[in-house]
TIVO-2410 file (N, C-alpha, C; in nm, 3 decimals):
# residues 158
REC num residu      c1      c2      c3 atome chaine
REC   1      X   3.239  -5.190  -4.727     N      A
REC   1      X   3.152  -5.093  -4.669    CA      A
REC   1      X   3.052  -5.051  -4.775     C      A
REC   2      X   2.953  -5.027  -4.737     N      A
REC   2      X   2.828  -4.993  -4.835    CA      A
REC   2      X   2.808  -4.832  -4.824     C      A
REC   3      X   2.745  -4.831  -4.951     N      A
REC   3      X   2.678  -4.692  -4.933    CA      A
REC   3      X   2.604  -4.640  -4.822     C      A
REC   4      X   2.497  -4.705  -4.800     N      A
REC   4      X   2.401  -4.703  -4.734    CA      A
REC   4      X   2.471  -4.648  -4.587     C      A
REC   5      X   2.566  -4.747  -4.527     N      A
REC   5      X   2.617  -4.753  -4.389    CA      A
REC   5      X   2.731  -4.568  -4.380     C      A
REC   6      X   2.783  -4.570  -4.479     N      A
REC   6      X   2.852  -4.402  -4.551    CA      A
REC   6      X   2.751  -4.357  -4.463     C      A
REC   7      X   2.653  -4.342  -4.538     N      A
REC   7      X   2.510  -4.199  -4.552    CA      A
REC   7      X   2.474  -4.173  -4.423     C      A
REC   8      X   2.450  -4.286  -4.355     N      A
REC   8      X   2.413  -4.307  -4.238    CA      A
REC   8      X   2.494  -4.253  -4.120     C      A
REC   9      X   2.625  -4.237  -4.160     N      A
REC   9      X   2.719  -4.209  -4.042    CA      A
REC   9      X   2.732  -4.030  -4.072     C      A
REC  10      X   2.736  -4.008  -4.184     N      A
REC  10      X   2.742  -3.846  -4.241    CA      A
REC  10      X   2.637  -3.804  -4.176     C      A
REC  11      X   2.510  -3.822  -4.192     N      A
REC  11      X   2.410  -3.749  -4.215    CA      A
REC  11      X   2.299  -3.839  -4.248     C      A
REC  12      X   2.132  -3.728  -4.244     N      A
REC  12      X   2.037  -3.786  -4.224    CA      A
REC  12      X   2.017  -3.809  -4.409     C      A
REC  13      X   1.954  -3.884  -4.433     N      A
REC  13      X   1.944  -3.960  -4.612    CA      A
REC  13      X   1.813  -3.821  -4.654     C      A
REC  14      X   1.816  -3.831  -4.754     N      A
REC  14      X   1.740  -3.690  -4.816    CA      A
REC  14      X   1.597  -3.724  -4.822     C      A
REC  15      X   1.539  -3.845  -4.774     N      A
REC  15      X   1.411  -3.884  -4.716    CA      A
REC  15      X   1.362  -3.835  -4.576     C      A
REC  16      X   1.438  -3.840  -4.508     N      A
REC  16      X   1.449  -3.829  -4.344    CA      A
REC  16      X   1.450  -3.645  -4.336     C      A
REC  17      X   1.345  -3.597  -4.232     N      A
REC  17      X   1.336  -3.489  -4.215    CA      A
REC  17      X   1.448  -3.429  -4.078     C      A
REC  18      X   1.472  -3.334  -4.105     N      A
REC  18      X   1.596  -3.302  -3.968    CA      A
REC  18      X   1.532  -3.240  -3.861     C      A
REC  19      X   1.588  -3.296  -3.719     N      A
REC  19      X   1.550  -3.292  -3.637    CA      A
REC  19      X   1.571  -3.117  -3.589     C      A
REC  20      X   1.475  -3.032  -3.543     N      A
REC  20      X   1.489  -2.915  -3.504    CA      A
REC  20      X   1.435  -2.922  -3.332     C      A
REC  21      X   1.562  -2.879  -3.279     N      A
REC  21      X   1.549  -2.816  -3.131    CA      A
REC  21      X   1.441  -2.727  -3.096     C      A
REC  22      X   1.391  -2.658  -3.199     N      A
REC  22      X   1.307  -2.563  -3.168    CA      A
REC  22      X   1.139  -2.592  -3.203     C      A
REC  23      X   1.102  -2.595  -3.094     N      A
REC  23      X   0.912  -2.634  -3.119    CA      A
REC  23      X   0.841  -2.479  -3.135     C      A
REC  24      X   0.705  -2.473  -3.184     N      A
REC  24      X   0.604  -2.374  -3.160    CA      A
REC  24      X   0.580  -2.397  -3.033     C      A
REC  25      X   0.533  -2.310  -2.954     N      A
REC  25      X   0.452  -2.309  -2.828    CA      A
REC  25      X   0.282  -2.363  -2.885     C      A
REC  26      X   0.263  -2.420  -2.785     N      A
REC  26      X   0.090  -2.494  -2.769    CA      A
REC  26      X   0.022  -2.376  -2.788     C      A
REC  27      X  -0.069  -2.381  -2.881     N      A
REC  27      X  -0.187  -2.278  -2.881    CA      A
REC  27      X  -0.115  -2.134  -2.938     C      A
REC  28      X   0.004  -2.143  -3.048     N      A
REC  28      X   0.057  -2.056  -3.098    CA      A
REC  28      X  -0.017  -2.003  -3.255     C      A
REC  29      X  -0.013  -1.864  -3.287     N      A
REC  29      X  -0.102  -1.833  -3.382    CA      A
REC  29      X  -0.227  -1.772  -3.306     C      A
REC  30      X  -0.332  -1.806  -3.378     N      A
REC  30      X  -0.460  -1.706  -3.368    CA      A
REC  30      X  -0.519  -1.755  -3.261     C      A
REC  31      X  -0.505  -1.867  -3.185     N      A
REC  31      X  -0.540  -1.891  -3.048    CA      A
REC  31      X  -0.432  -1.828  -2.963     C      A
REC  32      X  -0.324  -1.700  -2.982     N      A
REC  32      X  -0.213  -1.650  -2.864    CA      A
REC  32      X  -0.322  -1.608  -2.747     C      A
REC  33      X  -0.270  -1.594  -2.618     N      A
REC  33      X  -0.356  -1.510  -2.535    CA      A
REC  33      X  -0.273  -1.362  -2.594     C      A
REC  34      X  -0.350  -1.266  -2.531     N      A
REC  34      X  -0.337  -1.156  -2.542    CA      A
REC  34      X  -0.198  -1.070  -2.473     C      A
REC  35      X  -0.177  -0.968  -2.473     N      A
REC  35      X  -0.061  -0.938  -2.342    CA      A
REC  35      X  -0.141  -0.848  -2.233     C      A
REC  36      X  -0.270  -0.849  -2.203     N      A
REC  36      X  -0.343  -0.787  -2.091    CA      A
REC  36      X  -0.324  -0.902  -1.995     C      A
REC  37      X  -0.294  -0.838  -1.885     N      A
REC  37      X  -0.239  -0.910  -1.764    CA      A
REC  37      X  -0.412  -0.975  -1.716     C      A
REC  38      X  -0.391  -1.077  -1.656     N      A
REC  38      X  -0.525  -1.152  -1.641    CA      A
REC  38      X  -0.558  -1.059  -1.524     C      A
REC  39      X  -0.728  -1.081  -1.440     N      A
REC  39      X  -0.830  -1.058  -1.349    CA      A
REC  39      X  -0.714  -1.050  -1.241     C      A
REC  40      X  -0.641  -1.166  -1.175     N      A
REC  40      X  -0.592  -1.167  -1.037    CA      A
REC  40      X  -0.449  -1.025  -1.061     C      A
REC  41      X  -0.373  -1.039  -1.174     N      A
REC  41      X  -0.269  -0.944  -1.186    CA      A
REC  41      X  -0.319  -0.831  -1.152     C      A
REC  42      X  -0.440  -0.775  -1.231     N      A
REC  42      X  -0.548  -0.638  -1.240    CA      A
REC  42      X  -0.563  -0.630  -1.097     C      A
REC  43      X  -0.575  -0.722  -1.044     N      A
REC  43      X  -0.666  -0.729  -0.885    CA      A
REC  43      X  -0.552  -0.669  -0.815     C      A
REC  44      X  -0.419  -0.745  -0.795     N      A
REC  44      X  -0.323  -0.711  -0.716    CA      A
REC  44      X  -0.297  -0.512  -0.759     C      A
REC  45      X  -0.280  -0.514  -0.848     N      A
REC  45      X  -0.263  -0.351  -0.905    CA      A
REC  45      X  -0.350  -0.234  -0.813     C      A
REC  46      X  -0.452  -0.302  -0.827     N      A
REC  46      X  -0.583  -0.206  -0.773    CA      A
REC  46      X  -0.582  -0.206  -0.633     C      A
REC  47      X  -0.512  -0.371  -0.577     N      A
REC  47      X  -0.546  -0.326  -0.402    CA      A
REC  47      X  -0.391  -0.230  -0.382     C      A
REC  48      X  -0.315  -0.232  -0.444     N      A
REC  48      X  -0.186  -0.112  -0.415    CA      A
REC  48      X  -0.254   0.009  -0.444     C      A
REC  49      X  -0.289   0.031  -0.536     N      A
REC  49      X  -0.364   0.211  -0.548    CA      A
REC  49      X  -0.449   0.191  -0.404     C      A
REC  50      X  -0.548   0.102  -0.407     N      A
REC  50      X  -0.613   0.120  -0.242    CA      A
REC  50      X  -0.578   0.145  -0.151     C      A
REC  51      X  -0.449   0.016  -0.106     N      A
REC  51      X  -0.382   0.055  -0.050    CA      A
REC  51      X  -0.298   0.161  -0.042     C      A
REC  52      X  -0.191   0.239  -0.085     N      A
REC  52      X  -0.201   0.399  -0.073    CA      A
REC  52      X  -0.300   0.492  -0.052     C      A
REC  53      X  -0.425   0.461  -0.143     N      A
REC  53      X  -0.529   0.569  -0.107    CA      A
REC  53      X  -0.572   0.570   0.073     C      A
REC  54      X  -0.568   0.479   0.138     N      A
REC  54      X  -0.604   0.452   0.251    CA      A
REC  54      X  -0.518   0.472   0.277     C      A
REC  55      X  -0.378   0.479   0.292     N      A
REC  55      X  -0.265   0.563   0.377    CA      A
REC  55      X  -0.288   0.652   0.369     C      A
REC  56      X  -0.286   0.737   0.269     N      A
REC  56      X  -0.312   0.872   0.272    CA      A
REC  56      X  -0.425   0.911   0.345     C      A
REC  57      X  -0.539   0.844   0.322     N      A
REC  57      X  -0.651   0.901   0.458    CA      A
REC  57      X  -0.630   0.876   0.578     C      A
REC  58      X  -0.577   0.779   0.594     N      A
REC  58      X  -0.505   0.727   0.712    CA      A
REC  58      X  -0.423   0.865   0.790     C      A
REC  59      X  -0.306   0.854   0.707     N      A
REC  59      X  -0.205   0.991   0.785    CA      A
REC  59      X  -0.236   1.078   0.757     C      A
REC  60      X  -0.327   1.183   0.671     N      A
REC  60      X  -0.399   1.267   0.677    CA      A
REC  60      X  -0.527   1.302   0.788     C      A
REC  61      X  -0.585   1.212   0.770     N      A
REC  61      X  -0.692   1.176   0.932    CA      A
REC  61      X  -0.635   1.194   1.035     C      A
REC  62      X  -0.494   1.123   1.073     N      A
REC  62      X  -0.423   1.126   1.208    CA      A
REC  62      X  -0.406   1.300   1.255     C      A
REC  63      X  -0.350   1.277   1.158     N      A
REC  63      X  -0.268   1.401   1.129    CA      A
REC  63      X  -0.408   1.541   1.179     C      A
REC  64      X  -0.493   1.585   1.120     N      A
REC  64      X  -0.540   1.614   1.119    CA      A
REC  64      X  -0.629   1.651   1.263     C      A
REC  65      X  -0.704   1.531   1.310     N      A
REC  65      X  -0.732   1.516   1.444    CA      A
REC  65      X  -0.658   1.533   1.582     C      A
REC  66      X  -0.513   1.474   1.532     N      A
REC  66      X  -0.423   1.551   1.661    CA      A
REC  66      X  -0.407   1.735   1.661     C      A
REC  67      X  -0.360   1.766   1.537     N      A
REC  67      X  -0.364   1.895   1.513    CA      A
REC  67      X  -0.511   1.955   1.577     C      A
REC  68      X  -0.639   1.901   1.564     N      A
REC  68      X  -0.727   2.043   1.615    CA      A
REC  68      X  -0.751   1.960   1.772     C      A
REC  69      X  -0.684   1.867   1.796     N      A
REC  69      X  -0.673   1.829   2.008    CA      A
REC  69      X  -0.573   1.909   2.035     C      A
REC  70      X  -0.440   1.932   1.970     N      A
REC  70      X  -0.333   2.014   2.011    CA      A
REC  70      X  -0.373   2.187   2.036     C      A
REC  71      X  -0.428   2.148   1.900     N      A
REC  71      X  -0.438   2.354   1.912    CA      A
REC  71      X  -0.553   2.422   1.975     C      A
REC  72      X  -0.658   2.302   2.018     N      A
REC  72      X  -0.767   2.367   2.132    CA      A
REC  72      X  -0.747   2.349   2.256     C      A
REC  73      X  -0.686   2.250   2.304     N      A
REC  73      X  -0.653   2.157   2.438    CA      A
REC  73      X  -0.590   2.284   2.545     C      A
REC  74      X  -0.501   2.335   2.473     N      A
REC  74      X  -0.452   2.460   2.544    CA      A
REC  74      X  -0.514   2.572   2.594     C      A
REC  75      X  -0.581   2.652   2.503     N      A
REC  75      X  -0.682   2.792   2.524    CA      A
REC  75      X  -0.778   2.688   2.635     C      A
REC  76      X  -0.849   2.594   2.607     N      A
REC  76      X  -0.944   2.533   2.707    CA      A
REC  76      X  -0.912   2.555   2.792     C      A
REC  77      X  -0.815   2.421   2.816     N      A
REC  77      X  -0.748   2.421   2.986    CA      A
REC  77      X  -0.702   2.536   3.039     C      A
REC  78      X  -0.674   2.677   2.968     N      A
REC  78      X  -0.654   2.759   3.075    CA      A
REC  78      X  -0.789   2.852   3.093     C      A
REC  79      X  -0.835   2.860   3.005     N      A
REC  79      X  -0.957   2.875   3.054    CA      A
REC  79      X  -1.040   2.840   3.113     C      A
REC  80      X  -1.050   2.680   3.157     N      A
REC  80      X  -1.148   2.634   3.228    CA      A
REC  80      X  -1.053   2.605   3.402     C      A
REC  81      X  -0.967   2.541   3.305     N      A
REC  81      X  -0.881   2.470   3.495    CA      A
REC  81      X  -0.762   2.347   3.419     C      A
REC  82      X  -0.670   2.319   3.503     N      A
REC  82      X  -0.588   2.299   3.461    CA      A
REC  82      X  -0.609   2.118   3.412     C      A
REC  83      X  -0.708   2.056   3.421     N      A
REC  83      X  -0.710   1.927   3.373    CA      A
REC  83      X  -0.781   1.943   3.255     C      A
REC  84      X  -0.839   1.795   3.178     N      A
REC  84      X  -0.946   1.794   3.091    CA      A
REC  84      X  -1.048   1.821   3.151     C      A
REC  85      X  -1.094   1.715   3.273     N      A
REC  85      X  -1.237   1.702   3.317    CA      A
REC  85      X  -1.261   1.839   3.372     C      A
REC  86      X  -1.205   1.949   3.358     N      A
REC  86      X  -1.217   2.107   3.398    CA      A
REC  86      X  -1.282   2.172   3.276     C      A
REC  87      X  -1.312   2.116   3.194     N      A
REC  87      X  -1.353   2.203   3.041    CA      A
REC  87      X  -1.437   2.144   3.035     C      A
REC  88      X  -1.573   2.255   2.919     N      A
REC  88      X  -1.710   2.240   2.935    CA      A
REC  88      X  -1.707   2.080   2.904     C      A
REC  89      X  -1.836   2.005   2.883     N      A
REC  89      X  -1.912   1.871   2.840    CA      A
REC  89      X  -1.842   1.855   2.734     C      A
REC  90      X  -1.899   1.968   2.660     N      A
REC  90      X  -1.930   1.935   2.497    CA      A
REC  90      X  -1.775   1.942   2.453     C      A
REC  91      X  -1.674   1.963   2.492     N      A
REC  91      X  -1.543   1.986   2.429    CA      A
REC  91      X  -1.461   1.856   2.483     C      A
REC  92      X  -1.501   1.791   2.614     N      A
REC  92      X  -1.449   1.644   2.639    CA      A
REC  92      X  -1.535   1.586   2.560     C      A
REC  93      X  -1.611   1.577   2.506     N      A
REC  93      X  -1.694   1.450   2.388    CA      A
REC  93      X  -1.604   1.508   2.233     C      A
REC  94      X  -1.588   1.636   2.220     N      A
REC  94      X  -1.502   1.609   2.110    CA      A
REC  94      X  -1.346   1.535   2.123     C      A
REC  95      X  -1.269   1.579   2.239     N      A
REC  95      X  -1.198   1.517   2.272    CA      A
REC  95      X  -1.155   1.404   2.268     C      A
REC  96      X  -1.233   1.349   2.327     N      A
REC  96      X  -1.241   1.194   2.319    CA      A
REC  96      X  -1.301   1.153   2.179     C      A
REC  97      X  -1.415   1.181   2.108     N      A
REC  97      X  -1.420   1.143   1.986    CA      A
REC  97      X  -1.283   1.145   1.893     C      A
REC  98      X  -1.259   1.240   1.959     N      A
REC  98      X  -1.126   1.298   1.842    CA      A
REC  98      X  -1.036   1.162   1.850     C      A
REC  99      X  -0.986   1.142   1.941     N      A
REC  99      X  -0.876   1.029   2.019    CA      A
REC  99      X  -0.970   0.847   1.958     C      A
REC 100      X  -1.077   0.901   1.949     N      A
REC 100      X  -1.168   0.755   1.929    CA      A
REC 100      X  -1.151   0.764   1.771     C      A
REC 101      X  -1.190   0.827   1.684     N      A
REC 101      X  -1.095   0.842   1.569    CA      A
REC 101      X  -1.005   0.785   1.561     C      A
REC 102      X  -0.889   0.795   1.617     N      A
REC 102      X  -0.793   0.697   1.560    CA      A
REC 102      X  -0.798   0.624   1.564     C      A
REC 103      X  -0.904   0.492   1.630     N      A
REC 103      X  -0.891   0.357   1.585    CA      A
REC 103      X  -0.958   0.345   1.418     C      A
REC 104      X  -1.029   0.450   1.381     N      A
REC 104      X  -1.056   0.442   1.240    CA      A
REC 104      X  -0.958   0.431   1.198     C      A
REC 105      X  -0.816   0.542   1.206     N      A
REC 105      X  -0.711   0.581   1.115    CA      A
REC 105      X  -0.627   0.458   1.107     C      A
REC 106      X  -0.654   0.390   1.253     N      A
REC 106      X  -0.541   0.291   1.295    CA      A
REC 106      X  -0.587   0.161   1.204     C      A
REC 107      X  -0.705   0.134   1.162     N      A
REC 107      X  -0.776  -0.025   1.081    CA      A
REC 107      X  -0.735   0.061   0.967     C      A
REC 108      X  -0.767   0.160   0.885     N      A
REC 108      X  -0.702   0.236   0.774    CA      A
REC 108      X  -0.557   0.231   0.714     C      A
REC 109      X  -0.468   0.223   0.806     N      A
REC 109      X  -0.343   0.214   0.808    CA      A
REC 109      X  -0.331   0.045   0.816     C      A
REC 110      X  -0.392  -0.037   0.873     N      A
REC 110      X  -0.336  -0.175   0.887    CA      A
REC 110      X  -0.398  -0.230   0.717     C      A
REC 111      X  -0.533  -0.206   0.708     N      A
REC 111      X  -0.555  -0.256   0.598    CA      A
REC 111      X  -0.462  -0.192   0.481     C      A
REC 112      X  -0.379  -0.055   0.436     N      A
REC 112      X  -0.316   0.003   0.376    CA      A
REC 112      X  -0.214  -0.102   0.381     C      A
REC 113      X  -0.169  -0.158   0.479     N      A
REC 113      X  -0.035  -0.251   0.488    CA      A
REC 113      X  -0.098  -0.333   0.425     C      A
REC 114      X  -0.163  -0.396   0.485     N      A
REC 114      X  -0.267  -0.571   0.376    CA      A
REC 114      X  -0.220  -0.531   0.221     C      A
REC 115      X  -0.299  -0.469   0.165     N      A
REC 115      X  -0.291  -0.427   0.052    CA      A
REC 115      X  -0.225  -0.393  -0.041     C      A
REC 116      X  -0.079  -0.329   0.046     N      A
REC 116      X   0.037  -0.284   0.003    CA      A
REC 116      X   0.112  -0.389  -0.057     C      A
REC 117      X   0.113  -0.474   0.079     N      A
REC 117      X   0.150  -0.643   0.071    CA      A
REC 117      X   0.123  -0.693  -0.081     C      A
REC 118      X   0.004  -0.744  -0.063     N      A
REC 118      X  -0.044  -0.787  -0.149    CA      A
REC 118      X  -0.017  -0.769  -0.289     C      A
REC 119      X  -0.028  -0.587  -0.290     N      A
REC 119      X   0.076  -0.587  -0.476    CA      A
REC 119      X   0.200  -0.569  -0.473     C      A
REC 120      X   0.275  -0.576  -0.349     N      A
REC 120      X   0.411  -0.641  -0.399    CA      A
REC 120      X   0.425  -0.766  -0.394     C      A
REC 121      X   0.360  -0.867  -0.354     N      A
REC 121      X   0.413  -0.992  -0.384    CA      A
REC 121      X   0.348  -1.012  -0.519     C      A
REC 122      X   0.211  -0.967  -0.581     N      A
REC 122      X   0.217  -0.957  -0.721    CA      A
REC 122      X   0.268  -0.945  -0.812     C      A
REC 123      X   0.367  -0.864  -0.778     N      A
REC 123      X   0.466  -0.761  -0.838    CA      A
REC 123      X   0.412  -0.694  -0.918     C      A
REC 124      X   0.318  -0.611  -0.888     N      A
REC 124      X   0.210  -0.531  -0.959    CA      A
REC 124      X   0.214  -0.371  -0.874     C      A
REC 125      X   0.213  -0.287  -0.914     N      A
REC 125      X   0.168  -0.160  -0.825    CA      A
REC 125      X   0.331  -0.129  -0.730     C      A
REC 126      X   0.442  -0.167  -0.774     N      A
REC 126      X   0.507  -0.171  -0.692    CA      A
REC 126      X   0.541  -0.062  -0.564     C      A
REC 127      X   0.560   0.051  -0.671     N      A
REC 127      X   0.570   0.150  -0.552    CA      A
REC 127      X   0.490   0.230  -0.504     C      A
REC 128      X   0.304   0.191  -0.542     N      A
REC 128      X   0.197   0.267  -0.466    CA      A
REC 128      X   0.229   0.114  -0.330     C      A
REC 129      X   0.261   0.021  -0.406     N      A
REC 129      X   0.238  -0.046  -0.238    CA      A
REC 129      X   0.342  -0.020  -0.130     C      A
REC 130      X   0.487   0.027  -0.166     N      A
REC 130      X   0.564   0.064  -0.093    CA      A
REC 130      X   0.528   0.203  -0.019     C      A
REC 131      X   0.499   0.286  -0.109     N      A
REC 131      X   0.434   0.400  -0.022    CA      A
REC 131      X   0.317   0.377   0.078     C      A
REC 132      X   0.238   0.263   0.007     N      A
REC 132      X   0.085   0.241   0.135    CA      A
REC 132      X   0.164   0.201   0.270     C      A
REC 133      X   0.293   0.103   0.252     N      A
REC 133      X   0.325   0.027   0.364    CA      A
REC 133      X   0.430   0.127   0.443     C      A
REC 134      X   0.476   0.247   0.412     N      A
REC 134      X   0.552   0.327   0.468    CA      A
REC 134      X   0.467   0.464   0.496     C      A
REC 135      X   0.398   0.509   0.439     N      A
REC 135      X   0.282   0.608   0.550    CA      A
REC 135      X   0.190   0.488   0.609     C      A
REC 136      X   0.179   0.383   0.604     N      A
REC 136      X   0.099   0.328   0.711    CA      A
REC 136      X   0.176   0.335   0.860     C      A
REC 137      X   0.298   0.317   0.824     N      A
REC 137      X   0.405   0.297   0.944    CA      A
REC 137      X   0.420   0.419   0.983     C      A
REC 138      X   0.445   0.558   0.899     N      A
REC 138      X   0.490   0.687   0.922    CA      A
REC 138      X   0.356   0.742   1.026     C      A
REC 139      X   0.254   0.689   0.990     N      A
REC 139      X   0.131   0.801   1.049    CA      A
REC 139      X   0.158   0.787   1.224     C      A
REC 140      X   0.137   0.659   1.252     N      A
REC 140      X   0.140   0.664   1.394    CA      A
REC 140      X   0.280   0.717   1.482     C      A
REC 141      X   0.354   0.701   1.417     N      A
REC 141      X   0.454   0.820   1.458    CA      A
REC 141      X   0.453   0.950   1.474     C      A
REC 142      X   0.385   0.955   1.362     N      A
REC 142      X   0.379   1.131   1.357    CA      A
REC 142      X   0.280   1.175   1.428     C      A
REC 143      X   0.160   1.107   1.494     N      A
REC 143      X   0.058   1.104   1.557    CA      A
REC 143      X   0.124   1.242   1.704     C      A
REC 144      X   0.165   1.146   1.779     N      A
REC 144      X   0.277   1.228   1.873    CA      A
REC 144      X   0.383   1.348   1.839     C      A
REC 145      X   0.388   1.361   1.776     N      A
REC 145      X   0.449   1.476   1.729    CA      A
REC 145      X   0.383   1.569   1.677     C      A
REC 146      X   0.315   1.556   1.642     N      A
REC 146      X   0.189   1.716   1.565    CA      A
REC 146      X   0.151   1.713   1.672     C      A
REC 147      X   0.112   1.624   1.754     N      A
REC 147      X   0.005   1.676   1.916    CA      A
REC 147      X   0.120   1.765   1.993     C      A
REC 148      X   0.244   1.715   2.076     N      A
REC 148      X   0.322   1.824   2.113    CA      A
REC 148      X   0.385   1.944   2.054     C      A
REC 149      X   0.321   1.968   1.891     N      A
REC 149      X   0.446   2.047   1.828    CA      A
REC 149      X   0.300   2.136   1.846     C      A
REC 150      X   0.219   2.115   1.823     N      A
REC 150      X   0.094   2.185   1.808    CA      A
REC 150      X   0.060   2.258   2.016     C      A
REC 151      X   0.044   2.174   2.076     N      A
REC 151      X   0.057   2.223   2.210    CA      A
REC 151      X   0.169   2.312   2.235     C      A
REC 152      X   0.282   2.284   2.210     N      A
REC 152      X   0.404   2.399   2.208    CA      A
REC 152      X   0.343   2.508   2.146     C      A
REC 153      X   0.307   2.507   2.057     N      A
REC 153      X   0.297   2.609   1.959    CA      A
REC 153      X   0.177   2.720   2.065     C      A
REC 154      X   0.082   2.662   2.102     N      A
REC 154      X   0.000   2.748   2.153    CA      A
REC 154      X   0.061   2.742   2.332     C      A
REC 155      X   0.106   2.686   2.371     N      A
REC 155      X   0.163   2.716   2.484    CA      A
REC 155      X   0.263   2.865   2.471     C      A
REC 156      X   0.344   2.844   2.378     N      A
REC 156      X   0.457   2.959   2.378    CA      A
REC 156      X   0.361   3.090   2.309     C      A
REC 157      X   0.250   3.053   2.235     N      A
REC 157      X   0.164   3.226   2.198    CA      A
REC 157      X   0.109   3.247   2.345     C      A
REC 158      X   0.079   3.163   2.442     N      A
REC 158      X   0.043   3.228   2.545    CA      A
REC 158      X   0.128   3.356   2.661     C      A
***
């Protein structure tokens, strides 16, 4: 048996460099990228704040517009007669504007969902998008309920 065939079975010969498992990453050193999340990450972030901000106008708007149909709808109608078309002009055009409004609140609330969406599958904005996508859902619920709690309310001061 030779030396040579020894060395060879031990170990690498003191010429031979040893093999390391571990590499640099490509473009490591003064070419690193940065740790600022790129344009599309930023993007997803911003449509979740949107999205919430537009829920909130959303169920605030709803909200809002049923409350002053609830709390006038009453004094009217007994003042004028017991339907709508019994009350002056000008208070069925708010009426109905009022009610026409909510298809604003209602594209407000759907795009709030879009958006919401959108930065959670980013995984960016997580819980402004959970909130956009749960007052988007909450408003039209509550839509019906401020209108009768608000009609009660002035029904029973009568």
């Amino acid at each position: 048996m030779s030396l040579q065939n020894t060395q060879s079975a031990v170990g690498p010969s003191s010429t031979e460099t040893p093999h390391t498992s571990w590499q640099a990453p490509a473009g490591a050193g003064a070419d690193a990228p940065s740790d600022a999340p790129s344009p599309e990450r930023r993007g997803r972030a911003v449509a979740s704040s949107w999205g919430f901000t537009l829920a909130l106008i959303a169920l605030l708007g709803s909200i809002a517009t049923m409350a002053f149909v609830g709390l006038t709808v009453v004094p009217m109608e007994t003042a004028s007669g017991y339907h709508l078309s019994d009350t002056p002009a000008w208070y069925q055009t708010a009426v109905l504007g009022a009610f026409g409004s909510l298809l604003l609140w209602t594209v407000m609330g759907i795009a709030a969902i879009v958006l919401g969406i959108v930065g959670l599958v980013g995984n960016r904005g997580t819980i402004r998008g959970v909130l956009a996508i749960v007052l988007s859902v909450v408003a039209p619920l509550l839509v019906p309920v401020v209108l009768g709690t608000t009609m009660a309310v002035d029904i029973a001061q009568l």
